[in-house]
C-alpha positions as CSV (number, residue, x, y, z in Angstrom):
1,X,59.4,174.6,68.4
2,X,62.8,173.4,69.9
3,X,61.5,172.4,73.2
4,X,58.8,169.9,71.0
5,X,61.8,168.4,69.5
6,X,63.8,167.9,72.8
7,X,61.2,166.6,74.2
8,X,60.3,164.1,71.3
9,X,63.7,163.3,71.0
10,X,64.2,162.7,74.7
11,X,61.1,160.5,75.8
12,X,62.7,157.3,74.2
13,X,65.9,157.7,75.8
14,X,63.7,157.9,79.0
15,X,62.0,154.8,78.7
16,X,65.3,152.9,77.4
17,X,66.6,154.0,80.7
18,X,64.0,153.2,83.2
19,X,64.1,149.6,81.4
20,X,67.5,149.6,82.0
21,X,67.6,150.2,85.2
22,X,64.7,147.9,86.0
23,X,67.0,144.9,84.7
24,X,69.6,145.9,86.6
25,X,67.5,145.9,89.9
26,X,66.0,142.9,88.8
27,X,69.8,141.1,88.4
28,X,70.1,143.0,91.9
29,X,67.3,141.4,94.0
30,X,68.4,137.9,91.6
31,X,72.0,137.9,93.1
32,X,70.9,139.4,96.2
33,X,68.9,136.1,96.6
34,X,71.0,133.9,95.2
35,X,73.8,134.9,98.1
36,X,70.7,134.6,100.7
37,X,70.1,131.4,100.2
38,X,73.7,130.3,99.7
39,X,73.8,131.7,103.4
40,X,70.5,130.1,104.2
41,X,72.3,126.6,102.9
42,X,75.3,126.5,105.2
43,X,75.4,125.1,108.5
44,X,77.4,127.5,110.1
45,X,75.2,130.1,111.4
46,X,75.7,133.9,109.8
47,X,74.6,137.7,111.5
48,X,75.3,140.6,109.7
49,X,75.5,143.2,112.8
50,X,75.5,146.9,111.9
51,X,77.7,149.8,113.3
52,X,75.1,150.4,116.0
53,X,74.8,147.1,116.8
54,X,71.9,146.0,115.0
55,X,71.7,142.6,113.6
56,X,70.6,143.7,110.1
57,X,70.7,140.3,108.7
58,X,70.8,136.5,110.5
59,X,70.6,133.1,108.3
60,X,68.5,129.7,108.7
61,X,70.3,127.8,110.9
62,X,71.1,131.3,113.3
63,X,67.6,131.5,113.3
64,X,66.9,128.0,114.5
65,X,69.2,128.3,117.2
66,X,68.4,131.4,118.5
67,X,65.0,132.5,117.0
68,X,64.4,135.9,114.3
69,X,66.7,138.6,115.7
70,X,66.4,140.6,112.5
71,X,66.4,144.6,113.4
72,X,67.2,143.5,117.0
73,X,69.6,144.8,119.2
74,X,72.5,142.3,120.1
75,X,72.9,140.5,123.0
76,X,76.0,141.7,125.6
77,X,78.2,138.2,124.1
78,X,77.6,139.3,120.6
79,X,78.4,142.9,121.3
80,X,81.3,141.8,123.1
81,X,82.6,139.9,120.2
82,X,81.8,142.1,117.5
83,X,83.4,145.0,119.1
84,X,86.4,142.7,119.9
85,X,86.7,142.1,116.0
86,X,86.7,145.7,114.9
87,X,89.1,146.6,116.9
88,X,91.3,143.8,115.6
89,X,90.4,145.1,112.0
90,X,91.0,148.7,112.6
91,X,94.6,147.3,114.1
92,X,95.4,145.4,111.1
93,X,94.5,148.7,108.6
94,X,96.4,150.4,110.5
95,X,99.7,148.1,110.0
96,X,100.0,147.2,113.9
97,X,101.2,143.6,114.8
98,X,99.0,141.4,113.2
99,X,100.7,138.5,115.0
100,X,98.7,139.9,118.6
101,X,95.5,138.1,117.1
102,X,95.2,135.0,115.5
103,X,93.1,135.1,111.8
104,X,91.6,132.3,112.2
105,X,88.3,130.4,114.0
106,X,88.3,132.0,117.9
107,X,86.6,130.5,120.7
108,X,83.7,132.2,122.6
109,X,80.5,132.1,124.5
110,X,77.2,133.2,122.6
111,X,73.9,133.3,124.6
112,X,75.4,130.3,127.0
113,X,76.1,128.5,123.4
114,X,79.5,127.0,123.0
115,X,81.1,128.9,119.5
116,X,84.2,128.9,117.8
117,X,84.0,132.3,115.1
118,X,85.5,134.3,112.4
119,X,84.7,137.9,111.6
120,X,84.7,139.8,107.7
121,X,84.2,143.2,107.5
122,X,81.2,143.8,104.9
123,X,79.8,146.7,102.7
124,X,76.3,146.8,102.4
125,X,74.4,147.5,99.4
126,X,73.5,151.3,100.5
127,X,77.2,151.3,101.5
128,X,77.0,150.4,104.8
129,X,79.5,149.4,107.4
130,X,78.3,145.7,108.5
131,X,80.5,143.2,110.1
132,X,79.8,139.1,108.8
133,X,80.1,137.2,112.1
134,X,80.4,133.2,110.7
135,X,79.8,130.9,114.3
136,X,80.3,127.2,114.8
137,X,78.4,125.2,117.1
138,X,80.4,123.5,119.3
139,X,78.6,122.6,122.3
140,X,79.1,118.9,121.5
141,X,82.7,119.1,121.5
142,X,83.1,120.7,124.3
143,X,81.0,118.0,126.0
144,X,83.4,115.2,124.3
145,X,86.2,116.7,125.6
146,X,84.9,117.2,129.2
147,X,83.9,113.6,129.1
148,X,87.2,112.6,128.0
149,X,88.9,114.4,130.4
150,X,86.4,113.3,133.6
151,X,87.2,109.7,131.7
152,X,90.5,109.9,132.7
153,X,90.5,111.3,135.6
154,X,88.4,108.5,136.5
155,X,90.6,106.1,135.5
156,X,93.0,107.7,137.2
157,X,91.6,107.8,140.4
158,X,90.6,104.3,140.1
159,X,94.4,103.0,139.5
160,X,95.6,105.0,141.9
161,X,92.8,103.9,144.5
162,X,93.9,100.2,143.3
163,X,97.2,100.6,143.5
164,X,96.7,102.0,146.9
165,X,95.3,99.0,148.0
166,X,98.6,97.2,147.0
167,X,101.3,96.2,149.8
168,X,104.0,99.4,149.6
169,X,107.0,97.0,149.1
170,X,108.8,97.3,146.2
171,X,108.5,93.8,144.8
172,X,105.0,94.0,144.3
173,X,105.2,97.8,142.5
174,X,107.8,95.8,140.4
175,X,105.2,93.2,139.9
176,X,102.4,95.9,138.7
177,X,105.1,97.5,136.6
178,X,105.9,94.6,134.7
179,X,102.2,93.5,134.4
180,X,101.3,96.9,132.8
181,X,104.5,96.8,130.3
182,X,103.3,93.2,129.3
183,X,100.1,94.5,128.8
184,X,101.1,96.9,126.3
185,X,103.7,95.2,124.2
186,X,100.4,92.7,123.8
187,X,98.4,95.7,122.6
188,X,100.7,96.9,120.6
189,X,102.6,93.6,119.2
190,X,99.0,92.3,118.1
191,X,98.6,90.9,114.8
192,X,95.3,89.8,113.8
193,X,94.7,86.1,114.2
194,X,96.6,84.8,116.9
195,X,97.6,80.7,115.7
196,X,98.7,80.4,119.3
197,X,95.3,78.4,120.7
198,X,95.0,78.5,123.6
199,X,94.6,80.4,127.1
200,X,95.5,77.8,129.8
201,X,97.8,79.5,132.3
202,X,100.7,77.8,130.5
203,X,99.8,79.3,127.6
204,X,99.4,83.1,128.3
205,X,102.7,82.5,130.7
206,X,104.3,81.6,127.4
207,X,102.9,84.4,125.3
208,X,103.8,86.8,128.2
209,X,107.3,85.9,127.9
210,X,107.2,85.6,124.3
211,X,106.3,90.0,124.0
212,X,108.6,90.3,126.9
213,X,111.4,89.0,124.6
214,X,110.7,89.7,121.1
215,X,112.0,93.4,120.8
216,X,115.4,92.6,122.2
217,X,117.9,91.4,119.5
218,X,119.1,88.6,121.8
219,X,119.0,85.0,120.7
220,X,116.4,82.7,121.4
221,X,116.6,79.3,121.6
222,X,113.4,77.6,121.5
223,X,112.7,74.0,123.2
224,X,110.0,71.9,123.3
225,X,108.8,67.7,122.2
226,X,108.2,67.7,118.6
227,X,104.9,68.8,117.6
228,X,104.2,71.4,120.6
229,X,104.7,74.5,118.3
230,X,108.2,75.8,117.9
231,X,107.9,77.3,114.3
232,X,104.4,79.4,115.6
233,X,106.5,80.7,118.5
234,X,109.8,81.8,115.9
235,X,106.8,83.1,114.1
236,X,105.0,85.2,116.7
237,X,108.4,86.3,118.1
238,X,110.1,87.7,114.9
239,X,106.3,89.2,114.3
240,X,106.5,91.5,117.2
241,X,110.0,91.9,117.2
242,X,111.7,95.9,115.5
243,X,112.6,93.3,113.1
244,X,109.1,93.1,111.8
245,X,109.3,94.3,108.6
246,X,113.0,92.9,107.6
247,X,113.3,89.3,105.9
248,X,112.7,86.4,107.9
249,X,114.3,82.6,106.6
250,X,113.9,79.3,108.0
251,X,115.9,76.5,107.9
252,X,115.5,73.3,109.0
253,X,119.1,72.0,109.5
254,X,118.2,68.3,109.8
255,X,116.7,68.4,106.5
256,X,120.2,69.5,104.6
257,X,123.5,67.6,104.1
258,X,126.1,69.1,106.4
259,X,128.0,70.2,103.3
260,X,125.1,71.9,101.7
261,X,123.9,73.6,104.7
262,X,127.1,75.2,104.9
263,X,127.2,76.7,102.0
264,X,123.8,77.3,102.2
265,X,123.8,79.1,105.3
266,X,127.3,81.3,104.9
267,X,127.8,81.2,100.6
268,X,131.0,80.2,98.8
269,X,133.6,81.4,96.7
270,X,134.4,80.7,93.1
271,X,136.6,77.6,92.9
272,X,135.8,76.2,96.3
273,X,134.7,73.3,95.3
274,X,133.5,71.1,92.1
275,X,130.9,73.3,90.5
276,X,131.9,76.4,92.2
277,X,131.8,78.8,88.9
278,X,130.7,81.6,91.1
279,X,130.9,83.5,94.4
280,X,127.6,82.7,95.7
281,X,126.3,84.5,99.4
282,X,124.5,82.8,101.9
283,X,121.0,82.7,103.6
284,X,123.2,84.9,106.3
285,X,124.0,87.8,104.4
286,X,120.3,87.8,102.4
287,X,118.9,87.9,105.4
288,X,121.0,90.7,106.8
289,X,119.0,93.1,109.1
290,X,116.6,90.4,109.4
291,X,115.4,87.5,111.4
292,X,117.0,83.5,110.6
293,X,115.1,80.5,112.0
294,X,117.2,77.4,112.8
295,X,115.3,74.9,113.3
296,X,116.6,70.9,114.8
297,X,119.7,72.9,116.0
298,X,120.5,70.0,118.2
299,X,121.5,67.7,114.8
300,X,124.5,69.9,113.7
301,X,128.0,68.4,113.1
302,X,130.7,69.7,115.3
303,X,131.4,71.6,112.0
304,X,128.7,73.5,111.6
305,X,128.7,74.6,115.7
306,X,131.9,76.1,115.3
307,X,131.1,78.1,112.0
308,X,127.6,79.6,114.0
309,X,129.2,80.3,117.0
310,X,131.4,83.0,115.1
311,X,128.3,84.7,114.0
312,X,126.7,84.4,117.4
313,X,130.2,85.8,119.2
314,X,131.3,88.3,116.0
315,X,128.4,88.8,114.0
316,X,130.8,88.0,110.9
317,X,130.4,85.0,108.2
318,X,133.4,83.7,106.3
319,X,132.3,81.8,103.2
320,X,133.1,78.3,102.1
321,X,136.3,78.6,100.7
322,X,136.8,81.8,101.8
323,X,139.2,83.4,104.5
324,X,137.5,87.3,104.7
325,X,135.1,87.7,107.4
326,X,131.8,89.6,106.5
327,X,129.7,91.3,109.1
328,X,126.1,90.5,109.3
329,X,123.6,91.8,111.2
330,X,121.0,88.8,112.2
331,X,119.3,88.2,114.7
332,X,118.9,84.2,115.5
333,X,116.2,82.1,116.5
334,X,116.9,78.5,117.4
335,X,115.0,75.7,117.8
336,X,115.2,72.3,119.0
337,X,113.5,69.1,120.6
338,X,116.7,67.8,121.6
339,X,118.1,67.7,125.3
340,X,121.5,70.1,124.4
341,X,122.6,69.8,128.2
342,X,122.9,65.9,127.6
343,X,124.7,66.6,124.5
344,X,126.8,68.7,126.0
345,X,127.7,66.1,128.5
346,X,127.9,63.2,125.9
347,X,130.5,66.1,124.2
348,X,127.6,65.8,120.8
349,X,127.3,70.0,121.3
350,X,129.4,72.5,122.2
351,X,129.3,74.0,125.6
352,X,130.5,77.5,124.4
353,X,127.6,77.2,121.5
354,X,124.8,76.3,124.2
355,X,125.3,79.5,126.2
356,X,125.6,81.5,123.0
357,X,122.7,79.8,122.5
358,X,120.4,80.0,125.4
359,X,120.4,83.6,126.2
360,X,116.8,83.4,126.3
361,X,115.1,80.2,126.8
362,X,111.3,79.7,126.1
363,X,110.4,76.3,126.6
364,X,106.8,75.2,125.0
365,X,104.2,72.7,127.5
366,X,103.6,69.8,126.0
367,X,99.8,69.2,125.1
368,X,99.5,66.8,128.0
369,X,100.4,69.8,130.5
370,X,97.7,72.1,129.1
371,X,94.5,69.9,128.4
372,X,92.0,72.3,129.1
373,X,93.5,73.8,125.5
374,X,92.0,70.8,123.9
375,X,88.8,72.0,123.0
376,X,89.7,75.1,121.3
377,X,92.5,73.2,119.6
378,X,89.9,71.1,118.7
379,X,87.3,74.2,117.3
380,X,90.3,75.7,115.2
381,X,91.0,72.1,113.5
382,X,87.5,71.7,112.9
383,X,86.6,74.9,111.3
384,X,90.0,74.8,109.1
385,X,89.3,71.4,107.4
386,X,85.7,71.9,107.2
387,X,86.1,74.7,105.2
388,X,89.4,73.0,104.0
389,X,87.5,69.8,102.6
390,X,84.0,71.5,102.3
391,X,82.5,69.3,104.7
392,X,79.2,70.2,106.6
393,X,80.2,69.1,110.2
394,X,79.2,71.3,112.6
395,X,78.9,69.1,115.9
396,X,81.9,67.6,117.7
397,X,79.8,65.0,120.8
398,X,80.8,65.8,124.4
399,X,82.0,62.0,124.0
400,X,84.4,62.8,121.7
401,X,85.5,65.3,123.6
402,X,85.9,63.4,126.7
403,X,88.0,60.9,124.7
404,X,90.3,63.4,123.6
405,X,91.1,64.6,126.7
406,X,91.7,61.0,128.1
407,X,94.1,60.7,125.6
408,X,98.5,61.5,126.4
409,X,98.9,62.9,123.0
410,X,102.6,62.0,122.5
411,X,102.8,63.6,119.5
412,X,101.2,67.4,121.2
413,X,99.6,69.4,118.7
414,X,100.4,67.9,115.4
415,X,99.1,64.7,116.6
416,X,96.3,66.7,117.4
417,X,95.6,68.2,113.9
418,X,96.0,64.9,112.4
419,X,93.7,63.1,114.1
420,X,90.8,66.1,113.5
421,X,92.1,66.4,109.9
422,X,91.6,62.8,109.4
423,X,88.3,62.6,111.0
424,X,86.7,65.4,109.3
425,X,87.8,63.5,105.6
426,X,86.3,60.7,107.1
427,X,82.9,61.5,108.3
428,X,79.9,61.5,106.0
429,X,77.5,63.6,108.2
430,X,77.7,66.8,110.2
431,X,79.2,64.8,113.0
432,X,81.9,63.1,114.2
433,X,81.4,60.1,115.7
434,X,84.1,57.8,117.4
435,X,84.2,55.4,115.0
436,X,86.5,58.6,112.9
437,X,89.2,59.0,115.7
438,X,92.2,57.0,114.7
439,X,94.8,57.7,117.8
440,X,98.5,57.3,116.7
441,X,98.8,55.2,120.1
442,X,96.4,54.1,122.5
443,X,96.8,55.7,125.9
444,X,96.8,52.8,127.9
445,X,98.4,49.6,125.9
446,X,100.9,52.1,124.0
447,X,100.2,49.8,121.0
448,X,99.1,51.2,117.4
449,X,95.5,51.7,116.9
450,X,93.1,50.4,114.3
451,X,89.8,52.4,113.1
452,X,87.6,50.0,114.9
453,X,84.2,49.7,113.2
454,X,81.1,49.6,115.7
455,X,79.6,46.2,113.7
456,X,77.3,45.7,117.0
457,X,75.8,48.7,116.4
458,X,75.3,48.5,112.7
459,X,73.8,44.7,112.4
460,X,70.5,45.0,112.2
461,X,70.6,48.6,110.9
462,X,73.1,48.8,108.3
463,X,72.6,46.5,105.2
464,X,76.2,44.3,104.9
465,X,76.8,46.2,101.2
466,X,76.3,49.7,103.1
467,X,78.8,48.6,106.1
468,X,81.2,47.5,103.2
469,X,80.9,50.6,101.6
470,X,81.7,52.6,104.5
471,X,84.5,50.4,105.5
472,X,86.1,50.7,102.2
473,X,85.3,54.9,101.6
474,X,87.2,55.2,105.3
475,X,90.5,52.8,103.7
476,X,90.5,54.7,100.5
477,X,91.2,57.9,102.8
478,X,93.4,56.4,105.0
479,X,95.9,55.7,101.3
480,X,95.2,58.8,100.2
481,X,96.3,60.6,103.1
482,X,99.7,58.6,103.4
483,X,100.3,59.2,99.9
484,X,99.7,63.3,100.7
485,X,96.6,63.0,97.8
486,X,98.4,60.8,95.1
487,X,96.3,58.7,93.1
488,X,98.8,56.9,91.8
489,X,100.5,56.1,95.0
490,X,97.2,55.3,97.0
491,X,96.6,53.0,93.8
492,X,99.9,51.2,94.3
493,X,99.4,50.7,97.8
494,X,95.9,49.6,97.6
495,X,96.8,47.1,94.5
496,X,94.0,48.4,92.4
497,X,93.7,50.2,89.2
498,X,93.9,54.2,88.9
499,X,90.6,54.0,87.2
500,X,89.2,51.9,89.5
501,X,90.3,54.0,92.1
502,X,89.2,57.2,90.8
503,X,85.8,55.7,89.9
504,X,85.2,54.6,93.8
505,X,86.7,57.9,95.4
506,X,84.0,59.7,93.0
507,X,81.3,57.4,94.4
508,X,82.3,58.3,97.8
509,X,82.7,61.9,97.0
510,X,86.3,61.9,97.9
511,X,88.6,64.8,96.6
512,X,92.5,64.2,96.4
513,X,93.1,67.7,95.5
514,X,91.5,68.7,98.7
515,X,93.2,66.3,101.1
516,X,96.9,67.2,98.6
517,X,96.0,70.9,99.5
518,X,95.9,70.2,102.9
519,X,98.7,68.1,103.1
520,X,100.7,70.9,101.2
521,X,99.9,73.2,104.2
């Protein structure tokens, strides 16, 4: 009678377990392959080796390197290693020196392959002892790095078979020494677009001495005809100087009254003169750390030479009105198209200011002395005010070219840009054509130079209103482009209306706010 009851009573509780314990196997073998094919996911490849050295357990990308090894023994490199790691582990449990081994990714050989690992002791689900060996392919790297290293010793062997080759005497290793340093003051001192144009041998000897000189804090002065450059090379110099990233200011000094520059240049005190309400500093002591440009040095009064030869020789300002010196630290760049030695002997400039001056000399080729810079002069120009004026030209004739370089270009450079900048407003197709080239002086008469229009080879092919047209479209630019794009100037000088003006330009397509921007450049 009891047992009935027991049993009745009991036989529920029986099947509620075994249910029980079905969903708990069934949220077993659900994790259990959930964390399979997490494993299965990663690209490192995963064995799980057993205390006898079974691999119980091996993931995807294991298996595609080295094949199903499941229930397998290991191979001696893996037995190697895993026996390695337990010892480590039983080390660290037993609080030894857990600086002796390194917890991270180790280096090692398995099967021939190339491996970086890391071990984590593991408890099976029966309770086993397993040990999770994670292993990083890195065959490929190892490869790199033996390439770079037979790189270099390549290039190694090569210099030193060149500079074998060399004469032994010690001007030419000073020659190869100084070659390599240029070298890599160019690497290093490069800034993107290089304005310099240019690579005739006059050009990269300037350049060469330009990184040569720009890291020292010495002053520069900078010589050269008008229109060869000077203001690029203050530029480029300052760029790749340690003052790179300090304030750089430029001055013209033939531009200011001597008075104002002055003042300008080293500030004034209260009171010093009419006006004077407030001590004001100078473009010297803003620019302190930094880099000054002075440009048309040459045209300074005897005043001025004395005042920037005490910065040159103390490094120390006084201000207008002043009588307290004030240290600055700036480095000067000087520029000029003057002869200085003449106006040192014609007493106009200071002997003691010249040398203080002309530590470092780097005199600029005029445009006559590097000609075979011409045509990539000529590419930059082009480019610039065809994108500049949104023209189409994309031809320059090996005529033109050939005219160009015939010509003495007494202006250098600017004269250069000019001319191209005037052509390329001037031309109505996607060429230029000698009838746009409007030289500044002819190269053999030395007399000014007209835009001479080719009638002979319009008659007969140009109707007479077209030729007028064209005649009058090229004198409307010519206005505009003395008056920097002013419409009311150009009308002025051509005597006609604004309206008038603006009525023809738009017939011609001609933009003033293109050739102003330009001109604002």
């Amino acid at each position: 009678m009891n047992i009935g009851i027991n049993e009745t009573v009991g036989r529920p509780a029986l099947v509620e377990f075994k249910e029980e314990l079905h969903k708990q196997q069934k949220e077993v073998g659900r994790l259990l392959q959930n964390w399979l094919t997490l494993l299965d996911a990663m690209p490192e490849m995963v064995f799980l080796v057993s205390e006898n050295f079974t691999i119980e357990y091996i993931n995807s990308s294991a298996r595609k390197c080295f094949g199903d090894l499941r229930k397998k023994e290991c191979s001696n490199d893996l037995k190697a290693i895993v026996a390695t790691e337990r010892e480590i582990f039983k080390l660290r449990k037993a609080g030894g020196n857990k600086n002796v081994v390194d917890e991270g990714m180790r280096e090692g050989v398995v099967d021939g392959l190339a491996a970086e690992y890391t071990a984590v002791p593991f408890i099976g689900y029966l309770g086993e002892r397993l040990l999770m060996l994670i292993v990083r392919d890195i065959t490929l790297h190892k490869q790199h790095d033996r390439e770079i290293t037979n790189f270099h010793v390549n290039i190694e062997e090569i210099l030193t078979q060149k500079i074998g080759e060399l004469q032994e005497s010690e001007e030419d290793r000073k020659c190869l020494s100084q070659q390599i340093n240029s070298l890599r003051s160019q690497l290093e001192g490069s800034h993107g677009s290089d304005k310099m144009i240019g690579n005739s041998r006059k050009m990269r000897e300037l350049r060469e001495m330009i990184y040569q000189v720009a890291r020292s804090d010495a002053t520069i002065l900078i010589t050269g005809e008008s229109g060869t450059g000077k203001e690029l090379v203050a530029n480029k110099i300052r760029e790749n100087s340690n003052r790179g990233d300090e304030s750089f200011l430029k001055i013209n000094c033939n531009s200011i009254n001597d008075s104002i520059l002055e003042s300008d240049l080293f500030g004034y005190e209260k009171g010093s003169f009419t006006g004077a309400d407030k001590q004001k500093i100078g473009k010297f002591e803003i620019v302190d750390g930094g880099t000054i440009f002075l440009d048309e040095i040459g045209d300074i009064s005897p005043r001025m030479q004395a005042s920037l030869l005490r910065v040159l020789q103390n490094g120390e300002i006084i201000r207008v009105g002043g009588n307290v010196p004030v240290k600055v630290d700036v480095r000067v760049i000087a520029a000029t198209n003057v002869d200085l030695v003449q106006a040192v002997r014609e007493k106009r400039f200071r002997l003691d200011l010249f040398y203080r001056l002309n530590i470092i000399n780097i005199n600029i080729p005029p445009l006559r002395e590097r000609k075979e810079d011409i045509v990539d002069l000529v590419s930059y120009f082009v480019k610039y005010y065809r994108e500049a004026f949104k023209k189409d030209i994309d031809f320059v004739p090996q005529q033109i070219i050939n005219r160009l370089l015939e010509h003495d270009w007494p202006g250098n450079v600017r004269e250069l840009e000019n001319l191209i900048q005037r052509a390329v407003l001037m031309t109505k197709g996607k060429m230029i054509t000698e009838q746009h080239l409007l030289f500044d002086r002819d190269t053999s008469s030395g007399q000014s130079e007209v835009n001479t229009f080719d009638f002979d080879g319009k008659l007969g092919n140009v109707s007479l209103k077209n030729m007028i047209a064209e005649i009058e479209s090229d004198i409307i630019m010519l206005a505009l482009e003395k008056s920097n794009g002013s419409v009311a100037k150009a009308s002025q000088d051509l005597n006609i209306g604004k309206t008038a003006l603006y009525d023809k330009m738009k017939r011609y397509d001609i933009s003033a706010k293109a050739i102003k921007r330009v001109s604002a450049r």
